[in-house]
N, C-alpha and C positions, 0 to 999 in steps of 0.2 A: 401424575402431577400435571397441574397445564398451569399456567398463568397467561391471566388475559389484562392487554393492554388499554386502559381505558382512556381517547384524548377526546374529551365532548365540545361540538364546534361551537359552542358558546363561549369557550375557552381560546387564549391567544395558540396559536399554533405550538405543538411539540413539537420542536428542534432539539433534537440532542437528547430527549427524557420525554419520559412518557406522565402525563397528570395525575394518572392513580393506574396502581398493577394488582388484579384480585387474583388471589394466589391459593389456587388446593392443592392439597399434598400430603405427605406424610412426615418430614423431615426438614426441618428447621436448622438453617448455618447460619450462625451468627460470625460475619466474619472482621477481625480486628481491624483498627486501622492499620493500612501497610504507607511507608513510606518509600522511600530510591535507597534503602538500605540492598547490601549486596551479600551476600552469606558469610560475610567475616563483620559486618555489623556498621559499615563506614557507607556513609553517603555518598551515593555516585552521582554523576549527570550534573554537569555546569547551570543550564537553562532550564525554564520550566517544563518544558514537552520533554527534554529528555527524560525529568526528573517523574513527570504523570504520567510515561511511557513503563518507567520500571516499577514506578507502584504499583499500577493494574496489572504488569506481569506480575508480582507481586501476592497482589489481590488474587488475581484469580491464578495462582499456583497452589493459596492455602484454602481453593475451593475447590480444586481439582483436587487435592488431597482428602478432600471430603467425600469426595465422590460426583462432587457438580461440574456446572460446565456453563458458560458466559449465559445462556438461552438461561438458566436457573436464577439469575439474579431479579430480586424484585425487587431493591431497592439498594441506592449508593448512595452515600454522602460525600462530598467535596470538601476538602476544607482547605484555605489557599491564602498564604501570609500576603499577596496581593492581587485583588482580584480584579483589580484595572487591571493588569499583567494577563490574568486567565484570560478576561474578555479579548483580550488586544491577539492573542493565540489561540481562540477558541476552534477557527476552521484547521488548524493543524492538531489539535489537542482531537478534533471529532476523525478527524482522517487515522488516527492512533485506536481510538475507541472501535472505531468501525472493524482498523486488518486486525484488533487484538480479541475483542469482544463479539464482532457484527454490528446488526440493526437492529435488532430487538430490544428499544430502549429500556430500563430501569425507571421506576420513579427517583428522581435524583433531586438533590438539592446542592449548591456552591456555598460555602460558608466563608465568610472572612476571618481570618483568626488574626493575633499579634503574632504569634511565634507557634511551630511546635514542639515536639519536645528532643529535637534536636534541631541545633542552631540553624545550619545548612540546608535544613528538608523546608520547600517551597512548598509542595504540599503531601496529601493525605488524602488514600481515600480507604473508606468503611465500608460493609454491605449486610445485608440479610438475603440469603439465600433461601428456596423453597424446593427440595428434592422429591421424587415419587417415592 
């Protein structure tokens, strides 16, 4: 499996995500949205960092259950009931990404939503994974 990071300098700089990730392999994880639910199913974490903290544990617990590992992700989406808020926390949200996930960015996108699908959860994140 390898996936390669593709940021072409025609392009504004990747910070925090990569512009396109071509991915070979043999095994496709498609993985849900996870939010700061905690295994009795109740939203934890007051703030947003804490709350994008537990998601991507989260997130990548139900990829390491698949057999992957942060380096496998090729793609995450964000999705964030405010994303002035994401922006205004983004150097901490990356310092989170970094000690949980590394450097090997994803193609990512930040999405604003209204609500998700519980009241409390600020945000959401989703992936597709590429395994050998």
């Amino acid at each position: 499996m390898s996936l390669e990071r593709i940021n072409p300098a025609e392009l504004s700089p990747a910070t925090g995500f990569s512009h396109a990730v071509a991915a070979t392999g043999t095994r496709l994880v498609f993985l849900a949205g996870q939010t700061a639910l905690d295994g009795a199913g109740k939203v934890v974490g007051e703030s947003l960092p804490e709350q994008f903290e537990i998601a991507l544990t989260n997130l990548l617990t139900a990829l390491a259950a698949a057999g992957g590992t942060p380096a496998d992700l090729a793609r995450v989406t964000v999705y964030a009931v405010d994303v002035a808020a994401y922006r205004t926390h983004v150097a901490e949200l990356g310092r989170i990404w970094r000690r949980s996930a590394g450097r090997d960015y994803p193609a990512m996108a930040v999405i604003g939503v209204a609500r998700l699908w519980d009241d409390q959860a600020l945000v959401e994140l989703d992936g597709v994974a590429v395994l050998p």
